[in-house]
C-alpha positions in Angstrom: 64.7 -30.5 -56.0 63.9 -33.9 -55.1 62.0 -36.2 -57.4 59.2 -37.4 -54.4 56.0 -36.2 -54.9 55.9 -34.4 -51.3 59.3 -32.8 -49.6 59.5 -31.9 -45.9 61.6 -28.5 -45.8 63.8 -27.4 -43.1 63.0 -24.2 -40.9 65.5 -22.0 -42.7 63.5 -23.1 -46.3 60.4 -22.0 -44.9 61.2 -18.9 -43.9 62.5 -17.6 -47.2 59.1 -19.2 -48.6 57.1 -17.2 -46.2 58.7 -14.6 -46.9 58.4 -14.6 -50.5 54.8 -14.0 -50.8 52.4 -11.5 -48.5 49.0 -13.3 -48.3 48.7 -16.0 -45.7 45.5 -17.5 -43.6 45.3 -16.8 -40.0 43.1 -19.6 -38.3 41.7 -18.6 -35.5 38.9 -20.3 -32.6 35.8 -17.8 -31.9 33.0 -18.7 -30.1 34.1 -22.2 -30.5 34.2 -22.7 -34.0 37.0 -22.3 -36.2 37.5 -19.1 -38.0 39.9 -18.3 -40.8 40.8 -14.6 -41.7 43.1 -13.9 -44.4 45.6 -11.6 -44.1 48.7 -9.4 -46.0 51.5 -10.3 -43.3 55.1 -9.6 -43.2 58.1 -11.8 -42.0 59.9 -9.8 -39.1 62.9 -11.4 -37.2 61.1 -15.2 -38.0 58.1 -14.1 -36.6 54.5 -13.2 -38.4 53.4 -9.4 -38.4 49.7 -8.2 -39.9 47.6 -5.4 -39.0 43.9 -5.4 -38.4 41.1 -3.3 -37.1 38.8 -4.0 -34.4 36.8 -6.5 -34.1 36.8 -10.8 -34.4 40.1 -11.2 -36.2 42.1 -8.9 -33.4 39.9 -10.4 -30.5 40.3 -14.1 -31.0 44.0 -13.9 -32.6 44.8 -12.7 -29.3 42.7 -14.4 -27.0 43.3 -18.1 -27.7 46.3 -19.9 -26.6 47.5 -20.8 -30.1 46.8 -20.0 -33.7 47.8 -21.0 -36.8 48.9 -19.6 -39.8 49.2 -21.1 -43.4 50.8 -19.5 -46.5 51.7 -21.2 -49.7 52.5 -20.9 -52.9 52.2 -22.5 -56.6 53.0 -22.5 -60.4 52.2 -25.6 -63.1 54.7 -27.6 -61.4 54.9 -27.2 -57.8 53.6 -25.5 -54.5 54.8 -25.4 -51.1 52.9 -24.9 -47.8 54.2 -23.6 -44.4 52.3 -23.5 -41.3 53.4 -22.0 -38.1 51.6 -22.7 -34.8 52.3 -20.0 -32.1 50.9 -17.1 -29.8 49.6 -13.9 -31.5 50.3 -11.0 -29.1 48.9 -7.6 -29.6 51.9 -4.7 -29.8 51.6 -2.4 -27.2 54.6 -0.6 -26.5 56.1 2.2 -28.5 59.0 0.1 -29.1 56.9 -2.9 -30.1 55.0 -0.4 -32.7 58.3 1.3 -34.4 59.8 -1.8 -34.5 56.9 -3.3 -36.4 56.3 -0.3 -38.3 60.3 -1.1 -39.8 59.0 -4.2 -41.8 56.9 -1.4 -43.8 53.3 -3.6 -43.8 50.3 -1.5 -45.4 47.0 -2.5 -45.5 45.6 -3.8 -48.5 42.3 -2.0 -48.4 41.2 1.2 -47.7 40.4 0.8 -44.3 41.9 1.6 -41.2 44.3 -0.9 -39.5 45.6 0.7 -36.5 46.9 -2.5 -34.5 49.7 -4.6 -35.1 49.7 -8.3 -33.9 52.8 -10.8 -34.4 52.5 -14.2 -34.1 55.6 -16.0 -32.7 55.8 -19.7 -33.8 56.2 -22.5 -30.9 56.4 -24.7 -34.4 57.2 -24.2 -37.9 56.3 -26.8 -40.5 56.4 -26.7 -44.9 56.3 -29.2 -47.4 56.9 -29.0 -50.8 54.5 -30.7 -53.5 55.8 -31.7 -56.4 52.7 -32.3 -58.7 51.8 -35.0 -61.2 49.7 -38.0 -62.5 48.3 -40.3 -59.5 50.4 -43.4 -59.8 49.0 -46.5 -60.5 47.2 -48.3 -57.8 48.6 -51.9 -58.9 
């Protein structure tokens, strides 16, 4: 690990980070004001997969031109955060749905999530913090 304070990480690095954990944000426009929505996820073939219900999450995930996504991570003495702009598209297909239905992704609650959206990244970005005193300002 390198000793700066903040790391940029190559694409492979954060996909193995995004991987590693299964809560994430998905940022979203409605109505135009932002909306966040978070969201179990899986990684599937370096794209994002979640499920949802009905309703604003589905509608605006797959109505806007882009969205953005956010996970991260931390202990005492680091944390990392990737964000991945892309397209959310709703699966349609049979073939979409058991392909999706391979990266084994329940819902968290006890609610019904019948569709499955994937996000496909246009650009993937992480950093890694590396955390500490402020340094002096002299």
């Amino acid at each position: 690990m390198s000793d700066e304070p903040v790391t940029v990480l190559f694409e492979d690095e954060n996909w193995r980070l995004m991987g590693s954990v299964t809560l994430g944000r998905l940022i979203t426009s409605f109505a135009g004001e932002a909306e966040v929505f978070p969201v179990n996820y899986a990684v599937q073939d370096r794209t994002v997969l979640f499920r949802t219900a009905e309703g604003t999450k589905l509608f605006s995930a797959v109505a806007n031109h882009t969205v953005v996504f956010e996970a991260d991570d931390h202990n005492v003495a680091e944390g990392w955060s990737v964000i991945i702009r892309g397209r959310a598209r709703l699966l349609k297909t049979d073939n979409e749905i058991q392909h999706a239905e391979r990266a084994q992704l329940l819902p968290w609650t006890a609610t019904l999530k019948p569709h499955y959206v994937r996000i496909t990244p246009t650009e993937v970005t992480g950093r890694r913090f590396r955390f500490g005193p402020e340094p002096d300002r002299t």
